[in-house]
C-alpha positions as CSV (number, residue, x, y, z in Angstrom):
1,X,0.0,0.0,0.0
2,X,1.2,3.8,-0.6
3,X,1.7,4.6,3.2
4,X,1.7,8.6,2.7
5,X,-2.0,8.3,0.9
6,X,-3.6,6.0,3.3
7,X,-1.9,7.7,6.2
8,X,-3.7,10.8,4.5
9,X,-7.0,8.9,4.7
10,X,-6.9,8.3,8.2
11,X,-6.0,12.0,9.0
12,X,-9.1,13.1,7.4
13,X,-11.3,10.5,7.7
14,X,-13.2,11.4,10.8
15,X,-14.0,15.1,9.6
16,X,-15.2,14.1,6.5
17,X,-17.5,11.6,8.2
18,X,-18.7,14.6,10.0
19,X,-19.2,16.7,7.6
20,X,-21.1,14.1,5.5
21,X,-23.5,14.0,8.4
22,X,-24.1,17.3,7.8
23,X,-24.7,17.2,4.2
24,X,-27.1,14.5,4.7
25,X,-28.8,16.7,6.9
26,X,-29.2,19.6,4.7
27,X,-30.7,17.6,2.1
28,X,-33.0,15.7,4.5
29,X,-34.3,19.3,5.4
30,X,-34.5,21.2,2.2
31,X,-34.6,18.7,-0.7
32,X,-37.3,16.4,0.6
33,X,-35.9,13.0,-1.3
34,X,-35.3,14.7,-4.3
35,X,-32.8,12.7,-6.8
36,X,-29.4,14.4,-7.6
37,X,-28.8,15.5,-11.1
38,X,-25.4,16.3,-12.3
39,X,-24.7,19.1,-15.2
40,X,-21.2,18.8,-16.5
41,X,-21.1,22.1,-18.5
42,X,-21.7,24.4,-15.6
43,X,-20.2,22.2,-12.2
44,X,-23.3,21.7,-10.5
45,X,-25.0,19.4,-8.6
46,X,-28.8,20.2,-8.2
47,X,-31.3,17.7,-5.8
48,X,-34.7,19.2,-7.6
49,X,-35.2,22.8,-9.0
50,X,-34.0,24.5,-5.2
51,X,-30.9,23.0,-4.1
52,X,-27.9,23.6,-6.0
53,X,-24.2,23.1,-5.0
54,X,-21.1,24.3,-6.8
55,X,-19.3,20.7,-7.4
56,X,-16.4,19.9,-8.9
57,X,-15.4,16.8,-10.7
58,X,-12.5,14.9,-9.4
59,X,-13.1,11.1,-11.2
60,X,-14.4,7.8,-11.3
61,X,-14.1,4.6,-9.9
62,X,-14.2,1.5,-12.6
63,X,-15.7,-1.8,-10.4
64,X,-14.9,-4.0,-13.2
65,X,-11.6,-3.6,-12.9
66,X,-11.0,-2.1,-9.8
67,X,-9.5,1.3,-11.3
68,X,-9.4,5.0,-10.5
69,X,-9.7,7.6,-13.5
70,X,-8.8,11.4,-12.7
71,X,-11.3,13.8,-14.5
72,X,-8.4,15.3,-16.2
73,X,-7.7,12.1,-18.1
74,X,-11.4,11.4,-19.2
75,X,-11.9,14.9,-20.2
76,X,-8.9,15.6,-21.7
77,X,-8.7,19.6,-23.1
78,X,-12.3,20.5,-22.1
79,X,-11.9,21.5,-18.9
80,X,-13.0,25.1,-17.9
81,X,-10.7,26.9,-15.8
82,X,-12.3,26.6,-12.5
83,X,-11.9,23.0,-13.2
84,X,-8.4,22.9,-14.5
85,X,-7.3,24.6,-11.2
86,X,-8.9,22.2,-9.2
87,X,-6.9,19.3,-11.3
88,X,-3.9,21.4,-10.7
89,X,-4.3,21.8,-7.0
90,X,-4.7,17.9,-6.9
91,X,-1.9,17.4,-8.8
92,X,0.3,20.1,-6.7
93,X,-1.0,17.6,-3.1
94,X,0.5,14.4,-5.2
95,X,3.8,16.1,-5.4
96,X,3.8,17.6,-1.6
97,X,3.0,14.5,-0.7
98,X,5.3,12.2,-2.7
99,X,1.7,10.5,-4.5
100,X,2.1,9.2,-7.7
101,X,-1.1,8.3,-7.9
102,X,-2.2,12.0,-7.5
103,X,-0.6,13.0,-10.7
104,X,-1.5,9.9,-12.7
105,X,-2.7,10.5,-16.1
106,X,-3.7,7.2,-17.1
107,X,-6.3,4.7,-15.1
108,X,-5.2,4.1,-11.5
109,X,-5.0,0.4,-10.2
110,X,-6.6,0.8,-7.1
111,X,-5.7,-2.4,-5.4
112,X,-1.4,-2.2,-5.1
113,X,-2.0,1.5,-3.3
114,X,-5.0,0.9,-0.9
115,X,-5.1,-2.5,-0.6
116,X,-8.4,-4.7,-0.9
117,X,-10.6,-3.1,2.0
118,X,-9.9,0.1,0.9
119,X,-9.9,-0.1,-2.6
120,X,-13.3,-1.1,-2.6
121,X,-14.3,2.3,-1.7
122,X,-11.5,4.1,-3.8
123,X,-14.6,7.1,-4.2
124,X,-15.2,7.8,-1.0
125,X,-11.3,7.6,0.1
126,X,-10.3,10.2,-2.3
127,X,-13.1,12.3,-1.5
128,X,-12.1,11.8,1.6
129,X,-8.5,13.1,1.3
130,X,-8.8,15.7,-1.7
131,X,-11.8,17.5,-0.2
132,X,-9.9,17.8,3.3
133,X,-6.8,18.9,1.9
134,X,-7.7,21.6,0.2
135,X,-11.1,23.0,2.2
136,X,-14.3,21.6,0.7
137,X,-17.5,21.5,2.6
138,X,-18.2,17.9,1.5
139,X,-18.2,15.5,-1.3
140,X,-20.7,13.7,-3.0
141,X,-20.7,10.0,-4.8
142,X,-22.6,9.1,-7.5
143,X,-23.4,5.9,-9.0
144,X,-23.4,5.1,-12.2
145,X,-23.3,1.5,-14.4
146,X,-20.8,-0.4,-12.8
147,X,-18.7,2.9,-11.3
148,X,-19.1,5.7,-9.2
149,X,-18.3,9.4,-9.8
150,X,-16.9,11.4,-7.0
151,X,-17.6,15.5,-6.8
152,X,-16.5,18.1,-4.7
153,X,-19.0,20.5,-2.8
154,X,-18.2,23.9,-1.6
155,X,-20.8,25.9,-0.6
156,X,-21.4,28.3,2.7
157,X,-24.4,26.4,3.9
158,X,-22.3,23.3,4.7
159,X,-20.6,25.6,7.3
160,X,-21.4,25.3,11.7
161,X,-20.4,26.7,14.0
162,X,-20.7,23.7,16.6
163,X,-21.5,24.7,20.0
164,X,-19.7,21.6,21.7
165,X,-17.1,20.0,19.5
166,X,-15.7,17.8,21.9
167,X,-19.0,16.3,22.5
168,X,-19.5,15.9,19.0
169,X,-16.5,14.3,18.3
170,X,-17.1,11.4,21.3
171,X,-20.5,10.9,20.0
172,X,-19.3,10.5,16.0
173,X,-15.8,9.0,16.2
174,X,-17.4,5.3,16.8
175,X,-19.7,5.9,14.0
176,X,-16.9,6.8,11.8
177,X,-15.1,3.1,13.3
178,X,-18.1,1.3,11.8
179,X,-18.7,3.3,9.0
180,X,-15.4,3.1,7.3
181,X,-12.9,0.8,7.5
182,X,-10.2,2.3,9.8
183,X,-6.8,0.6,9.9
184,X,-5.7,2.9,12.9
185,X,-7.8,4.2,15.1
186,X,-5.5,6.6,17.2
187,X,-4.4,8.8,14.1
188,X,-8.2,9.0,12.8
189,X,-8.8,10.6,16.1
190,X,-6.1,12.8,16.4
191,X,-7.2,14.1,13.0
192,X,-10.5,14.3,14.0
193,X,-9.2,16.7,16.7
194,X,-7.5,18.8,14.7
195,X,-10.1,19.7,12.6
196,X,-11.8,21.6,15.5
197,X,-8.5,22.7,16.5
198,X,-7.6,20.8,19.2
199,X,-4.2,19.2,19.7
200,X,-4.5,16.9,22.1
201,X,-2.0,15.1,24.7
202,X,-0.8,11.9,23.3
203,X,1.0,9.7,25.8
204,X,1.6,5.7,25.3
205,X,-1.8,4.2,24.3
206,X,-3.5,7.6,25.6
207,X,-5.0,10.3,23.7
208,X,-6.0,13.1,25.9
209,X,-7.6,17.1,25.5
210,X,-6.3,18.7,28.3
211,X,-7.2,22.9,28.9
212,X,-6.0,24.7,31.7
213,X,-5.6,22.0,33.5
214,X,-8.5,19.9,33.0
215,X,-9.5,16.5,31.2
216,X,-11.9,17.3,28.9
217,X,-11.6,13.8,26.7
218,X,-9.7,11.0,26.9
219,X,-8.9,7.9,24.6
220,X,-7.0,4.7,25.1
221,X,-5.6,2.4,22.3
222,X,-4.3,-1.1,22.5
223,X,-0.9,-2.5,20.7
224,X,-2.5,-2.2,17.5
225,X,-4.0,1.4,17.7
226,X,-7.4,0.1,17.8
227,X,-9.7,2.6,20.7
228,X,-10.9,0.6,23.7
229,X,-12.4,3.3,25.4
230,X,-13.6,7.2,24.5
231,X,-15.1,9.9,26.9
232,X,-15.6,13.3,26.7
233,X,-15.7,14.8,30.5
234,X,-18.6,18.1,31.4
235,X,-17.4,21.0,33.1
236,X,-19.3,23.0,35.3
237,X,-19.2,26.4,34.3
């Protein structure tokens, strides 16, 4: 497997998970079960005639053959320029990170780089990651004949201010443990707590958010990084 991309997975795993929540709710609320259409020509992804997201194209995932294609490849030269950035910007996080995958410009064989749990959810992973790195709200799958097309949503109504992050994040992080596979637990969490800025103590098989003084949560791992126990502590104020 490419370590640096799945240890990339695991940093924004969590987050995304949370954020996917989110989007799920915003359509349960204001696009009543509407189906998504997609229209290539303008970037958008629109759930009925009301709810419309800016979304940007970042590839597809082949099931009969298990490969990746990057939305520069399929398109080739007609790209607009919103888009091209976006491939760019990709391609720029492939080279910071050492990725050769991210810079591919034929089909990607998803199996040697993820390995076979991960692989089978190639969309969702690199949603995962590209959307994180570079500050999208969300990102959206969608299925087509034996594939799935993976977009990128940015849009100011994603964005909350959430009133008690810490609480959030001991009431999601197990979800995120059963909704993905996760090959290591304590760096999912630590990434998790990053995204609401928090950088937490880590010390052995702990994991611990300590202000002023106080425990407000507390993790513990075993040998293989897998979390045995999670608690968010309430302070009076």
């Amino acid at each position: 497997m490419d370590e640096q991309l799945v240890a990339l997975y695991h940093r924004h795993v969590a987050a995304a998970y949370d954020r996917q929540l989110r989007l799920g709710d915003f359509l349960e609320r204001e696009a009543n079960g509407t189906n998504w259409h997609y229209q290539v020509s303008t970037a958008t992804l629109s759930f009925g005639p009301t709810v419309k997201f800016q979304a940007h194209d970042l590839g597809a995932h082949a099931e009969i053959d298990n490969s990746w294609l990057w939305v520069w490849y399929s398109s080739q030269m007609n790209l607009t320029t919103t888009m091209g950035d976006v491939c760019a910007a990709v391609r720029k996080l492939g080279e910071r990170h050492g990725i050769k995958a991210f810079s591919s410009t034929s089909s990607v064989d998803v199996a040697p780089i993820l390995g076979e749990e991960l692989g089978r959810i190639v969309s969702h992973v690199f949603g995962i990651i590209v959307s994180g790195e570079l500050g999208y709200q969300a990102y959206y799958t969608m299925p087509y004949k034996r594939g799935r097309n993976t977009v990128l949503l940015r849009d100011a109504r994603l964005r909350t201010d959430e009133p008690d992050p810490l609480g959030r994040v001991a009431t999601i992080f197990p979800q995120v443990l059963t909704g993905f596979p996760i090959l290591d637990h304590r760096t999912a969490l630590i990434g998790y707590l990053n995204s609401y800025a928090y950088v937490p103590k880590t010390e052995g098989r702990l994991v611990r958010v300590v202000e002023n003084g106080v425990e407000l949560l507390r993790a513990e791992f075993d040998e293989t990084n897998r979390m045995t126990d999670l608690t968010a502590f309430q302070t009076q104020e």
